[in-house]
C-alpha positions as CSV (number, residue, x, y, z in Angstrom):
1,X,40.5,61.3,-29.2
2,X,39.5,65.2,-28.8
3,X,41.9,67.8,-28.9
4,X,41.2,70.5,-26.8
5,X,42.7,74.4,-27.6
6,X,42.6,77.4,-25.3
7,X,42.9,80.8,-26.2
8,X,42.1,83.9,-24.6
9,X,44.2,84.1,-21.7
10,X,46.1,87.7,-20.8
11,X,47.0,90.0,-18.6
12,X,44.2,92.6,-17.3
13,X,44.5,94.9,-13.9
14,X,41.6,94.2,-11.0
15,X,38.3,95.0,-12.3
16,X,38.7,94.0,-15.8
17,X,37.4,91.6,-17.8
18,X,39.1,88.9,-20.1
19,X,37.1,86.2,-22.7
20,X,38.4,82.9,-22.9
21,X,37.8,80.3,-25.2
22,X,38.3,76.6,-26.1
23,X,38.3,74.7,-29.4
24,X,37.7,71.5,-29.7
25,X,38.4,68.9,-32.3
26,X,38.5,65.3,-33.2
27,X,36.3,63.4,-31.8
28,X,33.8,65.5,-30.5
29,X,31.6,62.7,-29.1
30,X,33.7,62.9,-26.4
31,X,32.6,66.3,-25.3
32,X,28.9,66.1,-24.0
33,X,30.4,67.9,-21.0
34,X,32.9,70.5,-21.3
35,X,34.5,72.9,-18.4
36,X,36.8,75.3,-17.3
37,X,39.6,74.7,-14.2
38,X,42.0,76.3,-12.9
39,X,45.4,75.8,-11.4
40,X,47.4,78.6,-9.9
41,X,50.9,78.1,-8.3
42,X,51.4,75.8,-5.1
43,X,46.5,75.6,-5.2
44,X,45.0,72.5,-6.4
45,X,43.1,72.4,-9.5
46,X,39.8,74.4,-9.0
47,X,36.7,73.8,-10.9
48,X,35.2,77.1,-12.4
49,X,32.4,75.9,-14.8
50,X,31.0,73.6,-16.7
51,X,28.6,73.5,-19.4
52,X,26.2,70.2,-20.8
53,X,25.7,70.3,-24.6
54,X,22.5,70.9,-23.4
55,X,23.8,74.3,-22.5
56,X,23.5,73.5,-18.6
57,X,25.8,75.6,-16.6
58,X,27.2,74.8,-13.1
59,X,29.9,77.0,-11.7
60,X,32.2,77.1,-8.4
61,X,31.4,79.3,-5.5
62,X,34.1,81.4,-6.0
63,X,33.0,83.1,-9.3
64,X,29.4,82.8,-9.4
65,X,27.9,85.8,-10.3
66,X,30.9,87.1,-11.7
67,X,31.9,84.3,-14.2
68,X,29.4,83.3,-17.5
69,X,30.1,80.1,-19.7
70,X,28.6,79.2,-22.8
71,X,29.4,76.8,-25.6
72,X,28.3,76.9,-29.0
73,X,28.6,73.3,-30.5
74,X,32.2,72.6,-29.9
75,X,33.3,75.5,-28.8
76,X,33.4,76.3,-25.0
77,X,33.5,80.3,-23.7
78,X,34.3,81.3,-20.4
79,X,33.5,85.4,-19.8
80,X,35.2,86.5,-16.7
81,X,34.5,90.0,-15.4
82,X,35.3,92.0,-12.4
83,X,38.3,90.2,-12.3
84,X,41.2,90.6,-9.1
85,X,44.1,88.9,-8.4
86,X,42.7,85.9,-7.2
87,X,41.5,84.7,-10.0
88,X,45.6,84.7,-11.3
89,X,45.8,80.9,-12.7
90,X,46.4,79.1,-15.6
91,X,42.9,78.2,-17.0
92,X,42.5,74.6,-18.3
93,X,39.4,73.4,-20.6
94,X,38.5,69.9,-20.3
95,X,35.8,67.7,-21.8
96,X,34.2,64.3,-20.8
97,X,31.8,62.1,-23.1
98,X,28.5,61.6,-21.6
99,X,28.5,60.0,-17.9
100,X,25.6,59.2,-16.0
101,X,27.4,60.2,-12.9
102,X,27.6,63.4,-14.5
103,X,24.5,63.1,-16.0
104,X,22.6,62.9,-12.2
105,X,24.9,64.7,-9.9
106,X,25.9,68.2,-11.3
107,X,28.5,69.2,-8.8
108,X,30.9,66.3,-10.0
109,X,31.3,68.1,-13.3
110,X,33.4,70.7,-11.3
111,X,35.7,67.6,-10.9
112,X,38.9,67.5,-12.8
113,X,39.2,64.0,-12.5
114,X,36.0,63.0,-13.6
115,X,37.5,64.5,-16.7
116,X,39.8,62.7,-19.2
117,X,40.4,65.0,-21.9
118,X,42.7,68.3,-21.2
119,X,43.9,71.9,-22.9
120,X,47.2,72.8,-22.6
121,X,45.9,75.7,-20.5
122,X,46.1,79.4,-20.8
123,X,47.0,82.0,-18.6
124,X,45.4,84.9,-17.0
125,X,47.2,87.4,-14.8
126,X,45.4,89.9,-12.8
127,X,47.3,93.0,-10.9
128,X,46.1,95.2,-8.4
């Protein structure tokens, strides 16, 4: 099993910029795919990115251009910049051995429940 550990997560006024980051351990075969989603208050979960351990990115609509991920080995980054107060959630990493659906169809990695290994989450605040 893979234990997944967020950190990062704080509270930053509209504009700024935060750094997340997830660790992950045990057995890190199941991580071939590893992404970020988030959950704020009364929303479903939203996928934000995910990255292969090829390094392959694929993000959500609603922070593309503003949002960079990157993983080095086991570790899984999410940069966030220009930040506002939509993007107020509790952030989530999550990791899934190697599928082929994931493998052949990129937008399903932006699905949680194609996912079965979860963070305790961390959260990010934004005010205007």
């Amino acid at each position: 099993q893979v234990q997944l550990q967020e950190s990062g997560g704080d509270s930053v006024q509209t504009g700024g910029s935060l750094r997340l980051s997830c660790a992950a351990s045990g057995d890190t075969e199941s991580t071939t795919y590893m992404a970020w989603f988030r959950q704020a208050p009364g929303k479903e979960r939203e996928g934000v990115a995910a990255v292969s351990r090829l390094g392959i990115t694929t993000f959500g609509d609603s922070v593309e251009g503003r949002f960079t991920a990157a993983r080095d080995k086991n570790i899984l980054y999410l940069q966030m910049n220009s930040l506002g107060p939509e993007d107020t959630a509790m952030y989530y990493c999550a990791a899934s051995p190697l599928s082929d659906d994931l493998a052949r169809q990129p937008h399903l990695r932006l699905v949680a429940s194609r996912y079965p290994n979860w963070g305790q989450g961390t959260q990010v605040t934004v005010s205007s």
